[in-house]
C-alpha positions as CSV (number, residue, x, y, z in Angstrom):
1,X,22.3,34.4,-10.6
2,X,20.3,33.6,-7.2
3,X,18.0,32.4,-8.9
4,X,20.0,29.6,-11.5
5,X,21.8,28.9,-7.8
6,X,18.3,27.7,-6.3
7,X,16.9,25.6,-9.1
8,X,20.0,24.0,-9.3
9,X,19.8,23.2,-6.0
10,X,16.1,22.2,-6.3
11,X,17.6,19.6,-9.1
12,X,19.9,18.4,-7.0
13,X,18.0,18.0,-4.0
14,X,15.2,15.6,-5.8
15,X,17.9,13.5,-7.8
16,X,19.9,12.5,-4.6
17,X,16.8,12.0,-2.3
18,X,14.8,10.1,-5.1
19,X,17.9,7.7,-6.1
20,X,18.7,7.8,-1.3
21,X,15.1,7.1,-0.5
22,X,13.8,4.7,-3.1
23,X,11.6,2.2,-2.8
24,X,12.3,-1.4,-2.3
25,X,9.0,-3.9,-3.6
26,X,8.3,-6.8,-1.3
27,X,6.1,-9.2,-1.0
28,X,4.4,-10.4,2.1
29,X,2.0,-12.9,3.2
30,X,0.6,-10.7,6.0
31,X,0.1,-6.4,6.7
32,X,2.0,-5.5,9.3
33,X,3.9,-9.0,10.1
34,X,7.1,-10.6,8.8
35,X,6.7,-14.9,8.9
36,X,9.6,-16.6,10.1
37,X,9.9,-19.6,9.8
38,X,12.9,-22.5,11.7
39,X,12.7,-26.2,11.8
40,X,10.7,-27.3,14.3
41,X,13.5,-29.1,15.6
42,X,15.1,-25.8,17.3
43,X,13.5,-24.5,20.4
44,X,11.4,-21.9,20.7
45,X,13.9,-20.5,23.4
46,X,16.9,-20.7,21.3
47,X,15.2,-19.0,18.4
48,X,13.6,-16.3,20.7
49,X,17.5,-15.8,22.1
50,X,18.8,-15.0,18.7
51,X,16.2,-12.9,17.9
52,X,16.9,-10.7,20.9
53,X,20.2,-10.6,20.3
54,X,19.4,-9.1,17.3
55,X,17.2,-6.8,18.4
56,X,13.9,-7.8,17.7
57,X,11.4,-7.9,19.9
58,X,7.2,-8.1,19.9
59,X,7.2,-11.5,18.0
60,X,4.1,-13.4,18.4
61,X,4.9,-17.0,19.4
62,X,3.5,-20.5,20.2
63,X,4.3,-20.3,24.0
64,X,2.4,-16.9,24.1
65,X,-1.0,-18.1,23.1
66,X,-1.4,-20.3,27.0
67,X,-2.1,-16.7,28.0
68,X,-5.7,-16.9,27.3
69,X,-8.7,-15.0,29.3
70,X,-8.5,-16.0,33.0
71,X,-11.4,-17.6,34.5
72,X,-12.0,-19.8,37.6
73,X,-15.6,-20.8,35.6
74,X,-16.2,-22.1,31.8
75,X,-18.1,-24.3,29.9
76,X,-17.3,-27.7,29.9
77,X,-16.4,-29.4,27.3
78,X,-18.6,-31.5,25.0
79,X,-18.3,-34.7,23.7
80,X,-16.0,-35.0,20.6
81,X,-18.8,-36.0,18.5
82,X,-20.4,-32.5,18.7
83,X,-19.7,-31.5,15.1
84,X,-20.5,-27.4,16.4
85,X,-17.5,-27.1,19.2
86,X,-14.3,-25.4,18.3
87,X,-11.5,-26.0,21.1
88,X,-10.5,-22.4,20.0
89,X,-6.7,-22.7,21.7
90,X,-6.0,-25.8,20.4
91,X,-7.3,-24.6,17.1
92,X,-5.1,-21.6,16.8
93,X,-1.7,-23.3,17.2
94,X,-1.7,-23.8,13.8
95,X,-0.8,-20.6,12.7
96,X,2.5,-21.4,14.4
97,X,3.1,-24.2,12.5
98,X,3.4,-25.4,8.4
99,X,0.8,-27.3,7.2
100,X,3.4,-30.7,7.2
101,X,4.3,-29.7,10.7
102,X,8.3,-29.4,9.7
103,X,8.3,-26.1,10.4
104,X,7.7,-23.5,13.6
105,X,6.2,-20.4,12.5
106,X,6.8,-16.7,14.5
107,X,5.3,-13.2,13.1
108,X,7.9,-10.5,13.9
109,X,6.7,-6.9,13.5
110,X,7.6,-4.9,10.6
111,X,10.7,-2.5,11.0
112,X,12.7,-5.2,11.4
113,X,14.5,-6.2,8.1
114,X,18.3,-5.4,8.8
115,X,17.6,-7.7,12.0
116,X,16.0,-10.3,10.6
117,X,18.5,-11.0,7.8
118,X,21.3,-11.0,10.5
119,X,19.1,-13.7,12.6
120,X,18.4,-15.5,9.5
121,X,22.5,-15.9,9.5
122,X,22.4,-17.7,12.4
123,X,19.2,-19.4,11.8
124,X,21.0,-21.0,8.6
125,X,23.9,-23.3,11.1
126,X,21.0,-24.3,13.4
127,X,18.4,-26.3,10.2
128,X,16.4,-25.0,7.4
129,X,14.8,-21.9,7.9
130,X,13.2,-18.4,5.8
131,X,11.0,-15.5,5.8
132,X,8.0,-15.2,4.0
133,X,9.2,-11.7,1.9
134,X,9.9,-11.9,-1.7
135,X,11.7,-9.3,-3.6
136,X,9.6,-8.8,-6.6
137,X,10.2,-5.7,-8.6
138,X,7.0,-5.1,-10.7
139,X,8.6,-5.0,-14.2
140,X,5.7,-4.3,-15.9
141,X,5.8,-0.4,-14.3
142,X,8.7,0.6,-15.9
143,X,8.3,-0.7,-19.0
144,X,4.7,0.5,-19.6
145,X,6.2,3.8,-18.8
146,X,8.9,3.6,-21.1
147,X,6.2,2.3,-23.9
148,X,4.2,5.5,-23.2
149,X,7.6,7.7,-23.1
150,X,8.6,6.2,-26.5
151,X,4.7,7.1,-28.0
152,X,4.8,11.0,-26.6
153,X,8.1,11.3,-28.0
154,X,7.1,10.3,-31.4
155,X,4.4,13.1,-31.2
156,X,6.4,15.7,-29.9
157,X,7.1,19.0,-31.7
158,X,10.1,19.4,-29.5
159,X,11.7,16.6,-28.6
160,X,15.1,17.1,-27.1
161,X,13.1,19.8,-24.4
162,X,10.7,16.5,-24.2
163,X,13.8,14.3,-23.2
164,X,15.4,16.7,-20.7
165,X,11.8,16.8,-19.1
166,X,11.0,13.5,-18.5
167,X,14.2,12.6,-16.5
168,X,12.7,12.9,-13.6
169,X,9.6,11.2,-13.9
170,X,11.3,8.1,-15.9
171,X,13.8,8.3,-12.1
172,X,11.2,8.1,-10.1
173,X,9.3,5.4,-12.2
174,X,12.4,3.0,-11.7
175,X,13.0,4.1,-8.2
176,X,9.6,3.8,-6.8
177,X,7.8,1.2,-9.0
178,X,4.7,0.3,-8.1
179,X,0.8,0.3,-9.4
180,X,0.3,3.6,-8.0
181,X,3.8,5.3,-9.5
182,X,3.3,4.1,-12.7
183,X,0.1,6.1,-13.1
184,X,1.9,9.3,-11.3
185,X,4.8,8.6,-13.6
186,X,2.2,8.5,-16.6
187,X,0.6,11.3,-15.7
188,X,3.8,12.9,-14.9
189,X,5.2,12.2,-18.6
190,X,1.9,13.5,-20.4
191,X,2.7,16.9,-17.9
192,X,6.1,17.2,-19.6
193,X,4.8,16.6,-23.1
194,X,2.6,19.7,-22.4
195,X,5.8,21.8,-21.3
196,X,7.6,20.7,-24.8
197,X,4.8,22.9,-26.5
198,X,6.3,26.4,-24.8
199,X,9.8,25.5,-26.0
200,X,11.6,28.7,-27.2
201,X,8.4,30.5,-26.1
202,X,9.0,33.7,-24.8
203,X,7.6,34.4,-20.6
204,X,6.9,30.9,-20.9
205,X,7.1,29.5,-17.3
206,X,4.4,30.8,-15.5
207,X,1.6,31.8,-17.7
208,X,2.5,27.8,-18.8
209,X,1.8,26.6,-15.1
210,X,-1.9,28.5,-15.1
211,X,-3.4,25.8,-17.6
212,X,-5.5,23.5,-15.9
213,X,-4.2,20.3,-17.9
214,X,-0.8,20.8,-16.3
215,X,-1.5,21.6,-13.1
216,X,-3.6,18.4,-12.7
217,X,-1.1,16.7,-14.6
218,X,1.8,17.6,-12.2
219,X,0.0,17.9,-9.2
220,X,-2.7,14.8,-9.3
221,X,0.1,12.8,-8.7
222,X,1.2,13.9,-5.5
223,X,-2.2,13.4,-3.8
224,X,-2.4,9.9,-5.2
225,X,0.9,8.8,-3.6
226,X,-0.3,10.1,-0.8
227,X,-3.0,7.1,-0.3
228,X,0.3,4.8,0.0
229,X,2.5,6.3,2.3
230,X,3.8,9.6,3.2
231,X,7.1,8.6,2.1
232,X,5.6,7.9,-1.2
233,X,3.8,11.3,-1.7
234,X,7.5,12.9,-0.7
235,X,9.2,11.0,-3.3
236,X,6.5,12.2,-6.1
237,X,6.9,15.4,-4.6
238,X,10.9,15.6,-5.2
239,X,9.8,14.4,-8.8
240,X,7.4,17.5,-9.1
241,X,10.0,19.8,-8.2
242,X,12.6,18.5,-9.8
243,X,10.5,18.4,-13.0
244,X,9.4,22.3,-12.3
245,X,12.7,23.4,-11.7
246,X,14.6,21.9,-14.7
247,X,11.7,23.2,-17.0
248,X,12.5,26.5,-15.5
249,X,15.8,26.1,-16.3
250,X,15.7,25.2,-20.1
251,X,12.3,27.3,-20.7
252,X,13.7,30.6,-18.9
253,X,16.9,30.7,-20.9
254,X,16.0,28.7,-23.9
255,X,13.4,31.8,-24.0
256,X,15.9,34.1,-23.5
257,X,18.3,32.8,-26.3
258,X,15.7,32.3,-29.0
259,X,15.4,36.9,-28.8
260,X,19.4,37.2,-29.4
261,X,20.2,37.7,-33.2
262,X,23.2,36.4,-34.3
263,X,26.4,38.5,-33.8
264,X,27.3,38.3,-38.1
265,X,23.4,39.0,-38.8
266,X,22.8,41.3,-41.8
267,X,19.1,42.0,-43.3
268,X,18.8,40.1,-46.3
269,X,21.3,37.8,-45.3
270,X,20.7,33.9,-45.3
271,X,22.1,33.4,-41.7
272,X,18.7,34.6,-40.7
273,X,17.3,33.1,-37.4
274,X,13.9,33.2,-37.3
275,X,12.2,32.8,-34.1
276,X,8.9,32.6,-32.5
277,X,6.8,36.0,-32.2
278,X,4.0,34.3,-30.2
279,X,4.7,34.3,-26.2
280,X,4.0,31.6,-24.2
281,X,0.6,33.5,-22.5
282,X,-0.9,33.0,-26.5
283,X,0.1,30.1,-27.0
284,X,-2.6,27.1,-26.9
285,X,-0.6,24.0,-25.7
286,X,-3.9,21.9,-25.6
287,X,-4.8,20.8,-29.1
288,X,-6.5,18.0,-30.9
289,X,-3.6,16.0,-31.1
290,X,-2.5,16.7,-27.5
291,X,-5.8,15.7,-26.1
292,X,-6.0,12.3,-28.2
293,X,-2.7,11.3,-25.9
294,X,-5.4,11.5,-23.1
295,X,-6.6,8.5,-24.3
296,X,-3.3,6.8,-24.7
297,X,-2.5,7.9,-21.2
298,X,-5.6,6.2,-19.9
299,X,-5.2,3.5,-21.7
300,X,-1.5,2.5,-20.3
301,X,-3.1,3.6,-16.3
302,X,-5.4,1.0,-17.1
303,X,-3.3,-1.5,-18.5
304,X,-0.8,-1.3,-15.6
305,X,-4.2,-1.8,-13.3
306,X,-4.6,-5.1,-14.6
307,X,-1.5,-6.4,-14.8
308,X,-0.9,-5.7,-10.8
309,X,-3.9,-7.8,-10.3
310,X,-2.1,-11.3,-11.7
311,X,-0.6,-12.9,-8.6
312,X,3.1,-13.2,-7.6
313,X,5.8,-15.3,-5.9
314,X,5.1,-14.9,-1.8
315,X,7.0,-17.3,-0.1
316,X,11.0,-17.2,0.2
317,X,13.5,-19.1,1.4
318,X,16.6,-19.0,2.7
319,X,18.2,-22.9,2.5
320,X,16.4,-24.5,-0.2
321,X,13.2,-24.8,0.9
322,X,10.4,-24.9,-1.9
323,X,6.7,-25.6,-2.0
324,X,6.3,-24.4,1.9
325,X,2.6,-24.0,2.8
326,X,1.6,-21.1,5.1
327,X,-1.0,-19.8,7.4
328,X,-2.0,-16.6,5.4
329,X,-5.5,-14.6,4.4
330,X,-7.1,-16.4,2.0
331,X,-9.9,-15.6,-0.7
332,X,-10.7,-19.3,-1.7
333,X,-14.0,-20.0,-0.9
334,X,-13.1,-23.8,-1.2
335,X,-10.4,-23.7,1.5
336,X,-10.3,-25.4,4.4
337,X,-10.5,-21.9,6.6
338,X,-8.5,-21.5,10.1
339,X,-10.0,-20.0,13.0
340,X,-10.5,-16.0,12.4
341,X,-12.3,-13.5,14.5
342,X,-15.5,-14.2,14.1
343,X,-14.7,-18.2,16.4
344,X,-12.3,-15.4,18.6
345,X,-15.7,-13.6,19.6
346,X,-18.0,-16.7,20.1
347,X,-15.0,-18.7,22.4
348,X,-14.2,-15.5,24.4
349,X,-18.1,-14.6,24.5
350,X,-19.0,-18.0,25.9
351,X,-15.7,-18.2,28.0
352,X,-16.9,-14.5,29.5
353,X,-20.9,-14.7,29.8
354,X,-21.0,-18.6,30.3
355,X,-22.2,-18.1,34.2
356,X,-24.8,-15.7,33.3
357,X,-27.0,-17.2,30.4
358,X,-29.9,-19.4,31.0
359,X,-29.3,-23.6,31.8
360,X,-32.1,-24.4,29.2
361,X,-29.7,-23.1,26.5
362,X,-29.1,-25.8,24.3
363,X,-25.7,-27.4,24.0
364,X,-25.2,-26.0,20.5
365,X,-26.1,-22.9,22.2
366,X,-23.7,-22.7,24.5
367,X,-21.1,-23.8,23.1
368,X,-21.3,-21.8,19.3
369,X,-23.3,-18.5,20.7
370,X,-25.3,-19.5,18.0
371,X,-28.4,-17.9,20.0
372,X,-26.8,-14.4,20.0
373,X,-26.7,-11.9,17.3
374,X,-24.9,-8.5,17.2
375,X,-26.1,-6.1,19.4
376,X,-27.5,-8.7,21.9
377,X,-26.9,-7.6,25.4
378,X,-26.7,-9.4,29.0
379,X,-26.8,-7.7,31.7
380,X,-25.6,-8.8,35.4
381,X,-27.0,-7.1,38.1
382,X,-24.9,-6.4,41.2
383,X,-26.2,-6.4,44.9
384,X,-25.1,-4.0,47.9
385,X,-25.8,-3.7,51.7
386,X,-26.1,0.2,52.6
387,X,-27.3,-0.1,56.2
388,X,-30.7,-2.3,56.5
389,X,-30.9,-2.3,53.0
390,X,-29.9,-4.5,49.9
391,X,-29.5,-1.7,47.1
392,X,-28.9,-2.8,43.5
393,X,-26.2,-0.8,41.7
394,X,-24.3,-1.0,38.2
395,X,-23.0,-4.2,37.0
396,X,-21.4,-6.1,34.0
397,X,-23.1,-5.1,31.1
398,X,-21.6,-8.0,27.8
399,X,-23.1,-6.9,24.0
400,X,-22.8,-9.0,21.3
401,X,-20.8,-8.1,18.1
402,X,-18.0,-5.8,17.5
403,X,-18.2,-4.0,20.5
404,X,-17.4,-6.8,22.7
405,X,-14.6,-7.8,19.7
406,X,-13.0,-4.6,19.5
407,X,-12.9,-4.5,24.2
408,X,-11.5,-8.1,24.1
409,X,-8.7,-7.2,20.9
410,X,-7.6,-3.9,23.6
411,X,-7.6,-5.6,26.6
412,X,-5.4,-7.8,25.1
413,X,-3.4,-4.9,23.5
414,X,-3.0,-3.3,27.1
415,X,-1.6,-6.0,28.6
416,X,1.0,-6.0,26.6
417,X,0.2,-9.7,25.1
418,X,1.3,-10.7,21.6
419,X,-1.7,-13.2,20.7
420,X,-2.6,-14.2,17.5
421,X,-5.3,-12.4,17.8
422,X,-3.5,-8.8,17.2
423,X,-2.2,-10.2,13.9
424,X,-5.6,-11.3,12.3
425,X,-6.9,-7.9,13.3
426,X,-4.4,-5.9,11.3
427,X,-5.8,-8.1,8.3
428,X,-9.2,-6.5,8.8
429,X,-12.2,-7.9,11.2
430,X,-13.8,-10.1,7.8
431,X,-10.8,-11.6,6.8
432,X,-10.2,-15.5,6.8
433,X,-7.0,-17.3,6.5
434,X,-6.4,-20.9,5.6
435,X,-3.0,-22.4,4.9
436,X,-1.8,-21.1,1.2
437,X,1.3,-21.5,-0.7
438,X,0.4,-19.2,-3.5
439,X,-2.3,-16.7,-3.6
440,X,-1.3,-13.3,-4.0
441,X,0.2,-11.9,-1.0
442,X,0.0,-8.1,0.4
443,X,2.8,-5.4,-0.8
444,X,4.7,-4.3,2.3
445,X,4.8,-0.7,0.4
446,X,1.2,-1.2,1.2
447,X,-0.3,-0.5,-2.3
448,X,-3.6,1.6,-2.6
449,X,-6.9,-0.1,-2.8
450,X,-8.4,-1.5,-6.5
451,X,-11.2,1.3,-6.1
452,X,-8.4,4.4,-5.6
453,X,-7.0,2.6,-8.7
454,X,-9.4,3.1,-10.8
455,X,-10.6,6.1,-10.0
456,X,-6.8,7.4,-11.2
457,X,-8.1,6.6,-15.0
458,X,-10.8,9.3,-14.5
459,X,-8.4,12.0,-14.4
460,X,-7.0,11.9,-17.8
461,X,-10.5,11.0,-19.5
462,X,-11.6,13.7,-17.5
463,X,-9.3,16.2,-19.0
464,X,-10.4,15.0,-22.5
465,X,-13.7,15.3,-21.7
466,X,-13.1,18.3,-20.6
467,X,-11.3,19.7,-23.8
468,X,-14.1,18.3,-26.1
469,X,-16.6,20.6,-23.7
470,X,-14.6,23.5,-24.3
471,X,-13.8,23.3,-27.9
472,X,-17.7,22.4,-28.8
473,X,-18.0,25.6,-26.5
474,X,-16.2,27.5,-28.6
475,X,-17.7,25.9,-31.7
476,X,-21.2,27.0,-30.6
477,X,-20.3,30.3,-29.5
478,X,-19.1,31.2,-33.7
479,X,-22.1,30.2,-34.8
């Protein structure tokens, strides 16, 4: 009785916390950042006001940028004709602006939604106005799923147990849809057509879970969630056990049922039941026909690989506006690029060792950093007086490259500064960006890599490669 009680509960558990805690698929231009965007006839004050009204806070603004490296000595400018200088903070204010210049752009920090859409309320009476998130649930996932559901089904030998197993996994599918829980949920599904084979077995619950097909089958999946968020590897995880405990369920008394005779049974009589004699420990659930589904399983992981690769919708609106091009990362090689990190590290480089490098430089020199590669170092000596003597002691020591990137992005980070720069970091140090109205976006759910992708299809064609080993095992060893 204890025992029905806590797989109940199990089931219960994992239904309500995968239908409480599901996952909503959006769309976003930038990791880490949410665009808003106003008419640039509303003031940077007034939109800053509402937004800390509503409680948001950390935006990266226009106004915010002036706060640039202090210095009583820099370069001077060069002639406009120079075709090398870059006026790096004039340059940068155009990620705070559209490319028509309609439209004031400000990145607010992720965690923020609730907010936003109450700011966006207000933003509505003052002009035209939106955020850069698009709903977009990947339609595909679930119906790929349901496609390799329908196949299984078709092939199982039980097909009611099949049914009742797959509940879970086909929840989780709709409530967590994504590239990455599509191939959990496949893998999930093939999992559960194993576990139709011990139907009406007898002690068919744990010798079942000792096969090495379904424990990669039911447990594969949680680690690959985990390379998308921990809340994603719980949710797979309520799916697992709400999977495990429902098959206990039906397997465990099914099991039990199948040994009663019936009550009006008489020897010789028709109302014979017959039942099976082989327990589950005897029972091979792996055969030829359940390893060719392998290949089907595979195939559908692969199929939902490529289909996530075909861009979506990125930028929303909230009043009608359509067409709206962006700052955003960019993969174009044809685009006409904004300034990224790499012009960040030659302007604050120059800005920082101007004073010490040589006069002969060249202007191109000194103005580009052209002349320095990574790992190039300039070292200021300092001076003391101890007594009658001048005594040299540690100085500024500068080195070229990412070193002197990654000082300059913390320094900024510890004052407490909300630059520009701090967002085109979080898109990764060889990122560019150019202004973009379409081109793929990043999922906020922030989706595994293309590599961890692929590497899912090697479980399930490693399983069959793995049966065909064994059985030409076997094969060799009647000979």
């Amino acid at each position: 009785m204890l025992k029905r009680l806590f797989l109940i509960l199990i089931i219960c558990f994992s239904l309500i916390f995968l239908v409480y805690s599901r996952i909503t698929p959006v769309t976003k231009l930038w990791r880490g950042y949410t665009v808003l965007y106003t008419s640039s006839t509303v003031s940077e004050n007034t939109v800053l006001s509402v937004l800390s009204k509503c409680g948001i806070s950390g935006v990266i603004t226009l106004s915010e940028q002036d706060k640039t490296i202090p210095k009583t000595m820099s370069p001077a400018r060069f002639a406009a004709e120079n075709k090398n200088y870059m006026d790096y903070p004039e340059e940068i204010k155009k990620y705070f602006f559209d490319e028509s210049q309609k439209f004031q752009v400000y990145y607010v920090p992720d965690g923020y939604r609730s907010e936003l859409s109450d700011a966006l309320e207000t933003f509505l009476r003052l002009g035209s106005c939106g955020v850069d998130e698009t709903v977009s649930y990947p339609i595909f996932v679930p119906v790929i799923c349901a496609l390799f559901f329908l196949c299984l089904l078709v092939s199982a030998e039980n097909r009611l147990a099949f049914v009742l197993f797959a509940i879970f996994p086909l929840v989780f599918c709709v409530c967590a849809p994504g590239s990455i829980n599509g191939v959990a949920t496949c893998l999930l599904l093939y999992g559960c057509f194993l576990l139709q084979k011990l139907y009406s077995k007898q002690n068919a619950i744990f010798p079942g879970f000792h096969n090495v097909f379904l424990l990669l089958s039911f447990f594969s999946p949680i680690l690959i969630s985990f390379s998308v968020s921990l809340k994603n590897a719980g949710l797979c995880a309520a799916t697992v056990a709400g999977t495990i405990a429902s098959a206990c369920m039906i397997l465990h008394f099914k099991g039990k049922s199948s040994v009663r005779l019936p009550r009006n049974f008489r020897v010789g009589s028709s109302t014979f039941s017959p039942i099976s004699i082989i327990s589950a420990p005897y029972t091979s659930i792996v055969t030829q026909e359940v390893a060719d589904c392998l290949f089907l399983c595979a195939g559908a992981i692969l199929l939902q690989i490529v289909l996530a690769l075909f861009p979506q919708q990125r930028i929303s609106s909230s009043s009608g506006v359509t067409g709206l091009s962006l700052p955003s990362p960019s993969v174009s090689r044809n685009a006409d690029f904004l300034p990224d990190l790499n012009d960040y590290l030659n302007w604050s480089w120059n800005l920082l060792t101007f004073q010490y490098r040589p006069l002969w430089l060249s202007e191109k020199d000194l103005d580009s950093a052209n002349g320095f590669k990574e790992g190039d170092v300039i070292e200021v000596p300092f001076f003391k007086i101890e007594g009658t003597k001048v005594v040299q002691e540690e100085g500024k020591r500068f080195v070229y490259g990412e070193q002197f990137l990654n000082e300059m992005l913390q320094s900024i980070e510890n004052a407490g500064q909300k630059r520009i720069e701090l967002l085109l970091a979080e898109q990764g140090n060889n990122a560019k960006f150019a202004y973009a109205i379409n081109s793929g976006g990043v999922d906020a759910n922030a989706q595994p890599s293309l590599v961890i992708l692929l590497c899912t299809v090697c479980i399930p064609l490693g399983m069959a490669l793995y049966y065909i080993y064994r059985r030409r095992k076997q094969y060799a060893n009647s000979i």
